[in-house]
C-alpha positions in Angstrom: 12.1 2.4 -4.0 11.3 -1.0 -4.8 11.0 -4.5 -2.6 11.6 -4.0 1.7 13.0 -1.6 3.0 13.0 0.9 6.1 10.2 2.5 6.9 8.0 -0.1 4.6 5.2 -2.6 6.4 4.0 -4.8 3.9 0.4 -5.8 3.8 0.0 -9.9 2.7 -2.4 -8.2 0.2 -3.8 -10.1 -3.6 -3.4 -8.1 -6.0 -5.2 -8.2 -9.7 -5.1 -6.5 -13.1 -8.2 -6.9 -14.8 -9.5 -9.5 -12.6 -6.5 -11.6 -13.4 -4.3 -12.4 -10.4 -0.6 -11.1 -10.1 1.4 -13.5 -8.8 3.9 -12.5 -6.1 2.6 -9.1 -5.7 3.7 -7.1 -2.7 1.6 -4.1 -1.2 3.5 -1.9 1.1 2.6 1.3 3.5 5.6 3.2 2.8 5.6 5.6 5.6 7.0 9.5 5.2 10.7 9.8 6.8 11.8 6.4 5.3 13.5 5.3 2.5 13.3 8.6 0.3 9.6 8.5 1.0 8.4 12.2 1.4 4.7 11.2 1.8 3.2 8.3 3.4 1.9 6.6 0.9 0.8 2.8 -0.6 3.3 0.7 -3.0 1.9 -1.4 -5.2 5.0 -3.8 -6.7 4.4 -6.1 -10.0 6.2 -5.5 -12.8 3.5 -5.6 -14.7 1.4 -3.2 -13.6 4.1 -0.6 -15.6 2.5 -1.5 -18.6 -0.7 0.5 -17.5 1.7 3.7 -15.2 5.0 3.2 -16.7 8.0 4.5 -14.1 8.1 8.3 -13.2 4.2 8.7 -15.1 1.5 10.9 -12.8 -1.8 10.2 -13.4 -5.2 10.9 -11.6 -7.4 8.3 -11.3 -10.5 7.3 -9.4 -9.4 5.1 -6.1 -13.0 3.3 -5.1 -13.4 1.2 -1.8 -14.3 -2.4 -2.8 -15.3 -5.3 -0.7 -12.1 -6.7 1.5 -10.0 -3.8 -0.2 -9.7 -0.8 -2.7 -9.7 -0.6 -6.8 -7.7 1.4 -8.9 -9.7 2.8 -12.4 -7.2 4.1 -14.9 -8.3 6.4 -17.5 -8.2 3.7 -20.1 -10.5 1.6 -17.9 -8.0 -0.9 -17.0 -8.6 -2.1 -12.9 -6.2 -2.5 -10.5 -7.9 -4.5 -7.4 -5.8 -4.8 -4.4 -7.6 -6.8 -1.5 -6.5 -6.6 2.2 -9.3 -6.0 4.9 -7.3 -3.1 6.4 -7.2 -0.8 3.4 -11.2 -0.3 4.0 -9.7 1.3 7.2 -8.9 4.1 4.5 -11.8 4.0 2.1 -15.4 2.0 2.9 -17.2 0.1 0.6 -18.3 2.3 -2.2 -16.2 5.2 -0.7 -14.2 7.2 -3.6 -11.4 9.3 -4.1 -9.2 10.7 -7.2 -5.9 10.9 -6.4 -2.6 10.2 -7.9 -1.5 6.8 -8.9 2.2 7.1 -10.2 4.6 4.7 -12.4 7.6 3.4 -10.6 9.8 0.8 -11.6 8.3 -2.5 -10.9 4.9 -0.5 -9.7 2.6 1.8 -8.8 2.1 4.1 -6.0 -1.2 5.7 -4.8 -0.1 9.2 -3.0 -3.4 9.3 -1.3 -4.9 12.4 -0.2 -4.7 13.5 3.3 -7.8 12.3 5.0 -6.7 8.8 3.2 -3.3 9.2 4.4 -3.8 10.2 8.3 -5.9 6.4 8.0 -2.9 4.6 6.4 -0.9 6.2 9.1 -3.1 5.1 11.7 -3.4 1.4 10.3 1.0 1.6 10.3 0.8 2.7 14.0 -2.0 0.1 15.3 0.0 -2.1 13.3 3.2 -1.8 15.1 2.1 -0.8 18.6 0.3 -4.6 18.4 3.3 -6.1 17.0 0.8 -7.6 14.5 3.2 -10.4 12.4 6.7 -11.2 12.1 9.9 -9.2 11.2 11.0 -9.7 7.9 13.7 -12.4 7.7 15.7 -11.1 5.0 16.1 -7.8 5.7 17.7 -7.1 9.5 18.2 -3.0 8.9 14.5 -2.7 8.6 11.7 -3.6 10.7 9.0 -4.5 8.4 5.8 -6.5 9.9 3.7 -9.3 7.7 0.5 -8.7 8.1 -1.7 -11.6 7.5 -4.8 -10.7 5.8 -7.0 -12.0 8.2 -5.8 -9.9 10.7 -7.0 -6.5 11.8 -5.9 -4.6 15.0 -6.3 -1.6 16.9 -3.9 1.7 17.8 -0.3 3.5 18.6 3.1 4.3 17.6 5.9 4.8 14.8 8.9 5.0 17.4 9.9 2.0 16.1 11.5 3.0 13.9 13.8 5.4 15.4 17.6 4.2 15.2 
Protein backbone atom coordinates (compact mmCIF):
# COMPACT_ATOMS: atom_id res chain seq x y z
CA UNK A 1 0.00 0.00 0.00
CA UNK A 2 1.11 3.18 -1.14
CA UNK A 3 1.25 6.94 0.51
CA UNK A 4 -0.33 7.15 4.58
CA UNK A 5 -2.09 5.03 5.95
CA UNK A 6 -2.92 3.11 9.30
CA UNK A 7 -0.41 1.49 10.91
CA UNK A 8 2.37 3.65 8.75
CA UNK A 9 4.89 6.33 10.70
CA UNK A 10 6.69 8.04 8.22
CA UNK A 11 10.35 8.94 8.84
CA UNK A 12 11.16 12.82 7.18
CA UNK A 13 13.96 10.70 5.55
CA UNK A 14 16.27 11.92 1.89
CA UNK A 15 16.21 9.52 -0.18
CA UNK A 16 18.77 9.03 -3.42
CA UNK A 17 19.21 6.82 -6.41
CA UNK A 18 22.60 6.87 -7.44
CA UNK A 19 23.66 9.73 -5.49
CA UNK A 20 21.01 11.75 -7.12
CA UNK A 21 18.26 13.14 -4.86
CA UNK A 22 14.50 11.95 -5.21
CA UNK A 23 12.40 14.61 -4.72
CA UNK A 24 9.36 14.15 -2.47
CA UNK A 25 10.32 10.73 -1.36
CA UNK A 26 8.51 9.29 1.66
CA UNK A 27 10.09 6.55 3.93
CA UNK A 28 7.54 4.76 6.11
CA UNK A 29 7.76 1.98 9.04
CA UNK A 30 4.88 0.08 8.05
CA UNK A 31 4.16 -1.86 11.06
CA UNK A 32 2.60 -5.77 10.98
CA UNK A 33 -1.37 -5.66 11.76
CA UNK A 34 -1.88 -2.56 9.55
CA UNK A 35 -2.93 -1.82 6.30
CA UNK A 36 -2.49 -5.40 4.77
CA UNK A 37 0.96 -5.35 6.19
CA UNK A 38 1.86 -8.97 7.34
CA UNK A 39 5.45 -8.02 8.42
CA UNK A 40 6.80 -4.99 9.85
CA UNK A 41 8.64 -3.70 7.47
CA UNK A 42 10.26 -0.19 5.66
CA UNK A 43 8.48 1.51 2.57
CA UNK A 44 10.40 3.23 0.43
CA UNK A 45 7.84 5.52 -2.03
CA UNK A 46 9.33 7.16 -5.41
CA UNK A 47 8.09 6.21 -8.43
CA UNK A 48 11.12 5.92 -9.74
CA UNK A 49 12.80 3.65 -7.83
CA UNK A 50 10.41 0.93 -9.94
CA UNK A 51 12.64 1.24 -12.62
CA UNK A 52 15.36 -0.63 -10.62
CA UNK A 53 12.38 -3.37 -8.46
CA UNK A 54 9.51 -3.02 -10.68
CA UNK A 55 5.91 -3.80 -8.64
CA UNK A 56 5.46 -7.42 -7.25
CA UNK A 57 9.64 -8.18 -8.18
CA UNK A 58 11.63 -10.11 -5.04
CA UNK A 59 15.01 -9.59 -4.98
CA UNK A 60 17.94 -10.11 -2.48
CA UNK A 61 20.13 -7.56 -2.09
CA UNK A 62 22.84 -6.34 0.34
CA UNK A 63 21.23 -3.66 2.93
CA UNK A 64 24.66 -1.80 4.44
CA UNK A 65 24.48 0.73 7.41
CA UNK A 66 25.82 4.12 6.10
CA UNK A 67 26.56 7.22 7.95
CA UNK A 68 23.04 9.03 9.11
CA UNK A 69 21.19 6.01 7.41
CA UNK A 70 21.24 2.72 5.43
CA UNK A 71 22.04 1.85 1.48
CA UNK A 72 20.43 -0.40 -0.64
CA UNK A 73 22.96 -2.39 -3.40
CA UNK A 74 20.98 -3.99 -6.22
CA UNK A 75 22.43 -6.73 -8.09
CA UNK A 76 23.03 -4.42 -11.06
CA UNK A 77 24.93 -2.12 -8.71
CA UNK A 78 22.53 0.63 -8.76
CA UNK A 79 22.37 2.40 -4.85
CA UNK A 80 19.49 3.27 -3.11
CA UNK A 81 20.66 5.66 -0.01
CA UNK A 82 17.99 6.44 2.39
CA UNK A 83 19.24 8.82 5.29
CA UNK A 84 17.41 9.29 8.66
CA UNK A 85 19.60 8.96 11.92
CA UNK A 86 17.16 6.45 13.32
CA UNK A 87 17.53 3.71 10.82
CA UNK A 88 21.27 3.17 12.33
CA UNK A 89 18.98 2.17 15.28
CA UNK A 90 18.57 -1.03 12.95
CA UNK A 91 21.97 -1.34 11.24
CA UNK A 92 25.44 0.58 12.50
CA UNK A 93 27.75 2.03 10.33
CA UNK A 94 29.31 -0.56 8.19
CA UNK A 95 26.75 -3.10 9.64
CA UNK A 96 25.26 -5.52 6.70
CA UNK A 97 22.48 -7.60 5.91
CA UNK A 98 20.95 -9.42 2.61
CA UNK A 99 17.54 -9.38 2.72
CA UNK A 100 14.67 -8.78 0.47
CA UNK A 101 14.00 -5.56 -1.19
CA UNK A 102 10.65 -5.92 -3.25
CA UNK A 103 8.89 -3.85 -6.18
CA UNK A 104 5.64 -2.14 -5.28
CA UNK A 105 3.87 0.28 -7.11
CA UNK A 106 5.40 3.64 -6.65
CA UNK A 107 8.36 1.77 -4.49
CA UNK A 108 10.25 -0.46 -2.77
CA UNK A 109 10.09 -2.28 0.42
CA UNK A 110 12.96 -3.81 2.47
CA UNK A 111 11.25 -6.98 4.49
CA UNK A 112 14.08 -6.93 6.84
CA UNK A 113 15.20 -9.81 8.68
CA UNK A 114 14.15 -10.38 12.17
CA UNK A 115 16.88 -9.02 14.31
CA UNK A 116 16.46 -5.82 11.87
CA UNK A 117 12.87 -5.88 12.33
CA UNK A 118 12.45 -6.32 16.37
CA UNK A 119 14.86 -2.65 15.96
CA UNK A 120 12.30 -1.08 13.51
CA UNK A 121 9.68 -2.13 15.95
CA UNK A 122 11.39 -0.72 18.75
CA UNK A 123 12.17 2.75 16.93
CA UNK A 124 7.92 2.67 15.99
CA UNK A 125 7.30 2.18 19.85
CA UNK A 126 9.94 4.79 21.25
CA UNK A 127 8.51 6.77 18.59
CA UNK A 128 4.95 6.80 19.65
CA UNK A 129 5.27 6.40 23.42
CA UNK A 130 7.34 10.00 23.10
CA UNK A 131 4.80 11.41 20.90
CA UNK A 132 7.85 12.43 18.80
CA UNK A 133 6.13 14.87 15.89
CA UNK A 134 2.79 15.80 14.69
CA UNK A 135 -0.24 13.79 13.42
CA UNK A 136 -0.67 13.79 9.95
CA UNK A 137 -3.11 16.49 8.78
CA UNK A 138 -4.56 14.79 5.87
CA UNK A 139 -5.26 11.71 7.02
CA UNK A 140 -7.68 11.70 10.40
CA UNK A 141 -8.31 7.52 10.27
CA UNK A 142 -4.59 7.06 10.82
CA UNK A 143 -2.26 8.19 13.38
CA UNK A 144 0.86 8.60 11.57
CA UNK A 145 3.77 10.71 13.41
CA UNK A 146 6.53 13.12 11.35
CA UNK A 147 9.51 12.43 12.49
CA UNK A 148 11.98 15.17 11.97
CA UNK A 149 15.31 13.88 11.17
CA UNK A 150 16.99 15.48 13.75
CA UNK A 151 15.21 13.84 16.19
CA UNK A 152 15.92 10.60 17.98
CA UNK A 153 14.09 9.35 21.18
CA UNK A 154 13.84 6.67 23.52
CA UNK A 155 11.16 3.56 24.37
CA UNK A 156 7.34 2.08 24.55
CA UNK A 157 4.16 1.22 22.99
CA UNK A 158 1.97 0.35 19.75
CA UNK A 159 -1.49 0.65 21.71
CA UNK A 160 -2.04 3.44 19.73
CA UNK A 161 -3.15 2.18 17.45
CA UNK A 162 -5.90 0.15 18.74
CA UNK A 163 -9.45 1.40 17.53
Amino acid sequence: MTGPAEGKLVLDAKVYLNAEELPNAHVYIHLKGYSRATVTHLDIEHPTLNRIIPPKAKTSNWIVGIENGILIITDKEDKVQILHPLLNKVLQRGEKTRTLVGGKFGGVFIGFRKREISKLEQIAADLLSEGMGKSSANNDKAPLLLINASLAPPVEAFKVFKK
